[in-house]
C-alpha positions in Angstrom: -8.3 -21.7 5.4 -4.5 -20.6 6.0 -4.2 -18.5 3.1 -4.3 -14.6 4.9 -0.6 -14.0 4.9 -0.3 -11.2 3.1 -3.6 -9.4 3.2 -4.1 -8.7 -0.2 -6.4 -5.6 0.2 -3.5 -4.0 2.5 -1.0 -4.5 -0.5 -3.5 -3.2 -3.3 -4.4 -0.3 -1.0 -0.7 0.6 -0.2 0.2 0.6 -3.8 -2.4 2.4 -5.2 -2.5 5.3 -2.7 1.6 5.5 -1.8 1.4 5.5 -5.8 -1.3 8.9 -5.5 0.5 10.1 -2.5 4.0 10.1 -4.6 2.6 11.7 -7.9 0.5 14.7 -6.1 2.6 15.6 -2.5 0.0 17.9 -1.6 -2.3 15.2 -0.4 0.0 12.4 0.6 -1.0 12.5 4.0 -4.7 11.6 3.0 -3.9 9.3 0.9 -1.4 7.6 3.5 -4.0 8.1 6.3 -6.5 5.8 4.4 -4.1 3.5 3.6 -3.3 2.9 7.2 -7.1 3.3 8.1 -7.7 0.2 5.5 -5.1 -2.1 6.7 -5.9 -1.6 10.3 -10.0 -2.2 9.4 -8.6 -5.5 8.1 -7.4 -6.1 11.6 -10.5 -4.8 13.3 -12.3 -7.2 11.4 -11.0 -10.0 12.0 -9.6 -10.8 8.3 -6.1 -10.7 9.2 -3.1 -10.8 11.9 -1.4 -7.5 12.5 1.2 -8.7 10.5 -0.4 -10.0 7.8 -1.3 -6.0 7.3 2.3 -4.9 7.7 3.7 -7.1 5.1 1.0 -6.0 2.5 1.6 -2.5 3.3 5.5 -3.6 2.9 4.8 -5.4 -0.5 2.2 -2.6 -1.6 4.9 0.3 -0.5 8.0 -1.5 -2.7 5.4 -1.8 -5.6 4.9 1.8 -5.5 8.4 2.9 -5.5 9.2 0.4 -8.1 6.8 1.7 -10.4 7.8 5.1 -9.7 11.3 4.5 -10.6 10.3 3.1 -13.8 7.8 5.6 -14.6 10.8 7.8 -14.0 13.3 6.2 -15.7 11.2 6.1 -18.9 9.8 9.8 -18.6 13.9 10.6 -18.9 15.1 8.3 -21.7 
């Protein structure tokens, strides 16, 4: 019943399309544009608190970077 902090779909969302949005520049503004258009639906909806959304989108937007710096550190080795 209690179980909505963080919103899961905001954090998959982030991820994924930060992820996109990092690897092809030319379209990171879509790609961050639905991002932000998915985690406020989730708020429109009634899924989750505002907040809930901005720490997915946090988790989701550290994930992305993480993996990039991996994906970067390996590409160089």
């Amino acid at each position: 019943a209690f179980n909505s902090m963080p919103s899961g779909h905001a954090a998959e969302m982030f991820a994924m399309l930060v992820m996109v949005g990092l690897l092809v520049p030319k379209i990171k503004i879509y790609t961050w544009t639905l991002a932000i258009i998915i985690g406020a639906s989730r708020v429109m909806y009634g899924a989750h608190w505002p907040t809930d959304v901005l720490l997915g989108a946090f988790i989701g937007m550290v994930v992305a970077d993480l993996v990039k710096a991996f994906l970067v550190k390996k590409v160089i080795r």
